[in-house]
NUROLUM-866483 format. One record per residue (C-alpha): residue number from 1; residue in three letters; x, y negated, z negated. Coordinates in steps of 0.1 Angstrom, whole numbers. Layout:
<pts>
<NUM "ala" <X Y Z>>
...
</pts>
This chain:
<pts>
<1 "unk" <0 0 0>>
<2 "unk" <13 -36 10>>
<3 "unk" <10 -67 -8>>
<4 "unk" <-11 -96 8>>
<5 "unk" <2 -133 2>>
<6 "unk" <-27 -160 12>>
<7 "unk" <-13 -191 11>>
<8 "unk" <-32 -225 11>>
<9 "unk" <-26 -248 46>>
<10 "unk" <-7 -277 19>>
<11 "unk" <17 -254 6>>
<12 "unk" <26 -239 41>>
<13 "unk" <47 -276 49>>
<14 "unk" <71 -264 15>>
<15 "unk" <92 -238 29>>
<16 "unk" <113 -234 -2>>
<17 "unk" <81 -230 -22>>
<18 "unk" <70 -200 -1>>
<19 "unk" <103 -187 -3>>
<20 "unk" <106 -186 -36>>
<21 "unk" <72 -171 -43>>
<22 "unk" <81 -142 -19>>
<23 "unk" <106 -131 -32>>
<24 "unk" <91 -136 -66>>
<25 "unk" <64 -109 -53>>
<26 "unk" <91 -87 -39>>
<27 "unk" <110 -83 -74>>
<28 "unk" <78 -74 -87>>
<29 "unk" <68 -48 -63>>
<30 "unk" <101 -36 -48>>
<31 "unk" <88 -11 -28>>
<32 "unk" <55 -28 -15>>
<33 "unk" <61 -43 19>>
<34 "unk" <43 -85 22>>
<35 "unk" <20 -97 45>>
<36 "unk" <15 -134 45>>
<37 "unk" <-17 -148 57>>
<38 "unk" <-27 -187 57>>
<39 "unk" <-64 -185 43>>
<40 "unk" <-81 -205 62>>
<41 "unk" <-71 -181 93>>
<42 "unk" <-91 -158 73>>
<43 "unk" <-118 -177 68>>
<44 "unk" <-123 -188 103>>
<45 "unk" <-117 -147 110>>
<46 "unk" <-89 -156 136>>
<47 "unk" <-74 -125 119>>
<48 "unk" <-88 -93 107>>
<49 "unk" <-83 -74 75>>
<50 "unk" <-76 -42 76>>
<51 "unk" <-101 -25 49>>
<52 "unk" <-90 -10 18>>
<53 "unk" <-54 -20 31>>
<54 "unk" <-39 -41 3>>
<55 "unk" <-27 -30 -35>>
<56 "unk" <-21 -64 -47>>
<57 "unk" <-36 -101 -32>>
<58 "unk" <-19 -128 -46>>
<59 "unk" <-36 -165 -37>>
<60 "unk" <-12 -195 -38>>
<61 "unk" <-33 -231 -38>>
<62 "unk" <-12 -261 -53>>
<63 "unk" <-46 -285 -56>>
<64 "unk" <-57 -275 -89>>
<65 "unk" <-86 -296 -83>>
<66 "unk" <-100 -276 -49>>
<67 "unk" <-96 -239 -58>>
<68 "unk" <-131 -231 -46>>
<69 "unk" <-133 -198 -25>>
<70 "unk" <-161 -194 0>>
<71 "unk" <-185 -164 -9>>
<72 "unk" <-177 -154 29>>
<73 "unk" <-138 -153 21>>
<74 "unk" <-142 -132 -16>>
<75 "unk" <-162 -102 2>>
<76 "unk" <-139 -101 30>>
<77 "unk" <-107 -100 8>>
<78 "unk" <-131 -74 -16>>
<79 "unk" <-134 -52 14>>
<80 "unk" <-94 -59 25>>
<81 "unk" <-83 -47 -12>>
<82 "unk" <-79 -11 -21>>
<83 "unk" <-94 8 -52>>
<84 "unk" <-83 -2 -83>>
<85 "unk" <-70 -33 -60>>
<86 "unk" <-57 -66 -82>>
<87 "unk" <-65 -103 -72>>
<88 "unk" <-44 -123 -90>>
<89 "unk" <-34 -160 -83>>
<90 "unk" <-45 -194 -86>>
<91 "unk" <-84 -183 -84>>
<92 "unk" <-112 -208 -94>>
<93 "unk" <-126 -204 -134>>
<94 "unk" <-161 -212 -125>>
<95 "unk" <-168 -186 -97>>
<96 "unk" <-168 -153 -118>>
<97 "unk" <-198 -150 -112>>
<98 "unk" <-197 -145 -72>>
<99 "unk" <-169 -125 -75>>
<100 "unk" <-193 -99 -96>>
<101 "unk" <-218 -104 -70>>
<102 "unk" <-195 -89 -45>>
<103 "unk" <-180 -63 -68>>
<104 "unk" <-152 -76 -84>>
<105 "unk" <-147 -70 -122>>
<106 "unk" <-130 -99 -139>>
<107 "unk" <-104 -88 -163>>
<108 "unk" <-89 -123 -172>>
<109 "unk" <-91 -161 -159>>
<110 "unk" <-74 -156 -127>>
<111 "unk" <-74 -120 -124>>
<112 "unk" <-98 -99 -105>>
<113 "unk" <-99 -60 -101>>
<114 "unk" <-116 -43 -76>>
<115 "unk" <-137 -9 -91>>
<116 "unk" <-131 25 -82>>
<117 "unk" <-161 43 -69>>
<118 "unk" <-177 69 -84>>
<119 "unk" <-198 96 -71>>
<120 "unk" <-232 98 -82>>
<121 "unk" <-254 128 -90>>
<122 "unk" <-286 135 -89>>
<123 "unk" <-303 154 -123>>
<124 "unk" <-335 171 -116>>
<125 "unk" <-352 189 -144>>
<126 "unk" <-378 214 -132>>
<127 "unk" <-406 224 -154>>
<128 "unk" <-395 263 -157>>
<129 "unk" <-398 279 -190>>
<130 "unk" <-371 298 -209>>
<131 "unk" <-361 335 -202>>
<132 "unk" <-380 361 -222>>
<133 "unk" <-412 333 -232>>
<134 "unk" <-443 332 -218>>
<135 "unk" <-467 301 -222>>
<136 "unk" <-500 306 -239>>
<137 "unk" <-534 296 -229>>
<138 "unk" <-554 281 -254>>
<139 "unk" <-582 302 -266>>
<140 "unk" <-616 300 -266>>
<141 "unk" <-646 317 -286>>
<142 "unk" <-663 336 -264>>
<143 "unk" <-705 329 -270>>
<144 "unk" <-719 356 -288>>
<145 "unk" <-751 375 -264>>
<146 "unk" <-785 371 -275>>
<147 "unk" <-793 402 -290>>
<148 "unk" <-835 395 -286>>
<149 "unk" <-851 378 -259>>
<150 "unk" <-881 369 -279>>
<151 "unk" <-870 336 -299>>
<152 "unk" <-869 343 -333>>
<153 "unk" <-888 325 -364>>
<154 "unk" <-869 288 -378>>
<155 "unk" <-850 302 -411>>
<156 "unk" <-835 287 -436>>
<157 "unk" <-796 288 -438>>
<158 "unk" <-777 294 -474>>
<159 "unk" <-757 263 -474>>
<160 "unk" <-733 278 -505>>
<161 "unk" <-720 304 -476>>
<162 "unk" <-686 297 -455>>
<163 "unk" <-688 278 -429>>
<164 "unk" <-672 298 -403>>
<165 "unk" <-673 272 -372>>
<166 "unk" <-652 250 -389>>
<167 "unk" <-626 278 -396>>
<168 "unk" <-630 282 -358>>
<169 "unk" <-627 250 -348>>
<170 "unk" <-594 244 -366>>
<171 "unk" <-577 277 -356>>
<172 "unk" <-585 265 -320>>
<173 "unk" <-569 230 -327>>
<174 "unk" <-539 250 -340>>
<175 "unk" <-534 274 -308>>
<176 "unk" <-536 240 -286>>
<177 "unk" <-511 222 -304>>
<178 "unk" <-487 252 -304>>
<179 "unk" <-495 257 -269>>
<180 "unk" <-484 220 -259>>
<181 "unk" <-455 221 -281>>
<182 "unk" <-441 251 -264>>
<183 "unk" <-444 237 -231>>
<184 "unk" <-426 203 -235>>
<185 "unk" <-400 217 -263>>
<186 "unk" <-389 248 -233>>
<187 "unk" <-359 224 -215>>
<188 "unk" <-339 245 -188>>
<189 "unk" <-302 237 -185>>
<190 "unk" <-295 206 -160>>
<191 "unk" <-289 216 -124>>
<192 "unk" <-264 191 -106>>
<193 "unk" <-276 189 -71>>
<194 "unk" <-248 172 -43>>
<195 "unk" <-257 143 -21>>
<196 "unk" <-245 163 6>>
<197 "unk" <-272 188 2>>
<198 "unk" <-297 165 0>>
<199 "unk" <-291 154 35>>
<200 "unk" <-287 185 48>>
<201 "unk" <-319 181 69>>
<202 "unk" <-302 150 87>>
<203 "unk" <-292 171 119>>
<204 "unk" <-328 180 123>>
<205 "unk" <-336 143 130>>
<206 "unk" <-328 145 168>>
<207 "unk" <-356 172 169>>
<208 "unk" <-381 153 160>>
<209 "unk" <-406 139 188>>
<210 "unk" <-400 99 189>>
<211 "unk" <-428 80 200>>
<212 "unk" <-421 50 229>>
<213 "unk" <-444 22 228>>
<214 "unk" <-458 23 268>>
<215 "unk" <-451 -5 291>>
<216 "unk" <-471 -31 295>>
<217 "unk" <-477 -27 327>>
<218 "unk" <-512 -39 347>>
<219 "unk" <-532 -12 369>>
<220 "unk" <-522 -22 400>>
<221 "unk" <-486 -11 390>>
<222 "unk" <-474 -50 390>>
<223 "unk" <-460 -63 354>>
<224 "unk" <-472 -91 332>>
<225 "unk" <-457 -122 336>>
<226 "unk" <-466 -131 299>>
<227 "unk" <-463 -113 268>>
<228 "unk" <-502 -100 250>>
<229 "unk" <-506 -120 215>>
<230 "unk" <-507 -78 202>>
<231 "unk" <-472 -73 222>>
<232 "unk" <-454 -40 209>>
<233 "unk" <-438 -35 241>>
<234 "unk" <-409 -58 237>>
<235 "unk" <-418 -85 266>>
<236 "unk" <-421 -105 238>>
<237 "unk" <-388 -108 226>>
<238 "unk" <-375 -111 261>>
<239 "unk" <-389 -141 266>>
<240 "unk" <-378 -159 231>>
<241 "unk" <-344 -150 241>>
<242 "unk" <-351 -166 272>>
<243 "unk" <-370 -198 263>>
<244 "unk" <-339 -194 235>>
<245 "unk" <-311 -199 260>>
<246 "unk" <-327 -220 283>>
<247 "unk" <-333 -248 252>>
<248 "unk" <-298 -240 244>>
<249 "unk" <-288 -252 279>>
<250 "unk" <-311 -277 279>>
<251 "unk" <-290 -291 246>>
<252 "unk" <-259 -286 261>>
<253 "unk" <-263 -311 297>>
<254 "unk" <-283 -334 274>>
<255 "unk" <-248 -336 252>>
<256 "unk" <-229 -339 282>>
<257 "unk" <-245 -365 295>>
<258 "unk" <-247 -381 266>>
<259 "unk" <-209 -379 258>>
<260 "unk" <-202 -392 297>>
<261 "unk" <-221 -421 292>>
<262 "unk" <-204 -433 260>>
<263 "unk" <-171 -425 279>>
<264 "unk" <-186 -452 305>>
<265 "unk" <-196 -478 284>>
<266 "unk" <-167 -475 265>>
<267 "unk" <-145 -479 301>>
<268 "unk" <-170 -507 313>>
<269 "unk" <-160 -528 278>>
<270 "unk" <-126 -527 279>>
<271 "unk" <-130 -539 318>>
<272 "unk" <-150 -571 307>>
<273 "unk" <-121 -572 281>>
<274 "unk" <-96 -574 307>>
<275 "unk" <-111 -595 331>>
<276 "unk" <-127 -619 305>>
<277 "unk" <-134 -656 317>>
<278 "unk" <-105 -682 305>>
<279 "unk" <-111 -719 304>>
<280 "unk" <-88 -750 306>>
<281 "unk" <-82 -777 282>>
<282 "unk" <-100 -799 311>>
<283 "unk" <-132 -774 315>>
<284 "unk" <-134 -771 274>>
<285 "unk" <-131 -816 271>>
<286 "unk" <-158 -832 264>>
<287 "unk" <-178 -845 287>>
<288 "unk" <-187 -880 278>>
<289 "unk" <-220 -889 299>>
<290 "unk" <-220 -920 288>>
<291 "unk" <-194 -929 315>>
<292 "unk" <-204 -937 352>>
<293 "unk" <-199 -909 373>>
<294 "unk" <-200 -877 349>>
<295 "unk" <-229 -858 348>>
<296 "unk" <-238 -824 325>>
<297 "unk" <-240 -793 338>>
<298 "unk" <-277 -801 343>>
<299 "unk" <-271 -835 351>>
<300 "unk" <-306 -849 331>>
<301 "unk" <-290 -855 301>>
<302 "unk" <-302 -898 304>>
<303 "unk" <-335 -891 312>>
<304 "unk" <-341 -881 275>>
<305 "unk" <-352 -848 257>>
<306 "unk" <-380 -837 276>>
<307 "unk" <-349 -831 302>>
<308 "unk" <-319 -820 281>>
<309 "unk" <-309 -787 276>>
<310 "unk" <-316 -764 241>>
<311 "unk" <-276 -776 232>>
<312 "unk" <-271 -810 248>>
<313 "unk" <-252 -835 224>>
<314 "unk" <-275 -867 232>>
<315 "unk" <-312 -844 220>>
<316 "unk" <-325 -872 198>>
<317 "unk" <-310 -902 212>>
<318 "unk" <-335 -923 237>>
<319 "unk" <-331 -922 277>>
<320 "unk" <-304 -939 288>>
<321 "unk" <-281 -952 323>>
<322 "unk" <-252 -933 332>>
<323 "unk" <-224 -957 321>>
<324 "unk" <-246 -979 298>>
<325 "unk" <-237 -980 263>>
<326 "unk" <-263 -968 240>>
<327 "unk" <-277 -988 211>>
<328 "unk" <-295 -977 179>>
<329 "unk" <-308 -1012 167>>
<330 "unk" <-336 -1002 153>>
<331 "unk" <-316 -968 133>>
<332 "unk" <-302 -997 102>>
<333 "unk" <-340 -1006 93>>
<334 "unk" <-345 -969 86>>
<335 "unk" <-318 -969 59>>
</pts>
């Protein structure tokens, strides 16, 4: 049996570190040959465990803080290990309980065993009595024959005799009791029966006469093109895989196309970037309309705000000429 070493994807980076802990695990087992495994290649199942091919796993994870183990990972690494298999390492306090659910016993903090399997038997008792003892009925008194068939004359009993149906009535109870004690005291020896001769009738399986659903087929020898809401035929299933894979494709081109067009309007940005509109200190001067011969954009900027643009600097102020100088006379009042 070999030794597995898992090995957490921070420590890999520290050669020395691994170093050390291998040869750490060969002094220990001397004639055990290592395998060395990075975990999350195990989780992901990029490799394959070999079942019940390990002695010894020995988990190396320097994040004290992220020890978790996926439930996925701990039955996998259950199956890799061998009977009586250790699992030793820097395993997480506060999953013991997974690792029981997937058959691990928990010696220590840190330490889990897998079990050796037992083989179970099955204990039949059969109701057989002992050698040499019979069981007894219970016993009846037998009704006495009328002597006369002519009823006789209403006499008078002498209550001062016995009372002999009593007596009879108690024996009776006796017998019964004996009876029933002798049947559920009389215990045979256990008989161990094998599982293997339990299944004995397993080859006689093939034998039996398997029933196939018929095809759903219409009289006229053609086939349905949609499954019955009662379908046992399996038509049914065929076409959920199918509607299955074609909404599958149906996801896929959407993503696609999705993914193209953020590739293009992420292109189509960095082209405005590139080719991005640059002024001059001339085009970005201010344009002072107040002066004979320049104009706005527009050029209605004097004929007030009815004709001025939503960010024209004279909104507010009253029409004016180009190059006259305007006036506020009236604006000092208002103070």
């Amino acid at each position: 049996m070999s030794v597995l070493l898992l090995l957490h994807p921070t420590i890999v980076t520290d050669e020395d570190t691994v170093l050390g802990i291998k040869s750490k695990i060969t002094s220990q087992y001397p004639q055990a040959p290592v395998t060395q495994h990075i975990i999350d290649r195990v989780a992901r199942e990029n490799v394959e465990l070999a079942p019940n091919s390990f002695a010894h796993i020995v988990y190396v994870n320097p994040n004290e803080g992220h020890l978790a183990l996926p439930v996925l990972v701990i039955s996998k690494l259950f199956n890799a290990l061998a009977e009586d298999g250790d699992f030793t390492g820097d395993l997480p306090r506060n999953q013991d309980l997974d690792a029981l659910m997937n058959g691990f016993i928990v010696k220590a903090p840190g330490h889990w065993v897998k079990p050796v399997s037992q083989k179970t038997l099955v204990l039949l008792r059969p109701k057989s009595l002992k050698e040499g003892r019979t069981a007894k009925l219970p016993l009846f008194k037998k009704a006495a024959a009328e002597k006369d068939t002519v009823s006789s004359p209403v006499t008078l009993t002498d209550t001062s005799a016995n009372n002999t149906d009593q007596e009879d009535e108690a024996s009776m109870k006796r017998r019964l009791e004996e009876s029933k004690l002798s049947y559920f005291s009389d215990d045979s020896d256990d008989e161990l029966i094998a599982e293997d001769e339990l299944l004995a009738d397993v080859n006689d399986l093939d034998k039996i006469n398997i029933i196939v659903p018929k095809k759903c087929e219409l009289p006229d020898g053609k086939k349905r093109r949609k499954a019955c809401k009662d379908c046992t035929c399996g038509l049914k299933e065929i076409e959920e895989a199918a509607e299955a894979n074609s909404r599958n494709l149906q996801e896929t081109i959407l993503g696609q196309m999705v993914q193209l067009a953020t590739l293009e309007a992420i292109e189509i940005e960095d082209r405005l970037k590139k080719s991005a509109v640059k002024f001059t200190e001339d085009d970005l001067a201010e344009i002072d309309f107040t002066v004979e011969g320049k104009t706005g954009g527009c050029g209605s900027c004097a004929l007030g705000d009815a004709f001025r643009c939503d960010g024209c600097p004279y909104l507010g102020l009253p029409p004016f000429r180009p190059g006259e100088v305007v006036n506020l006379d009236s604006f000092g009042e208002d103070i």
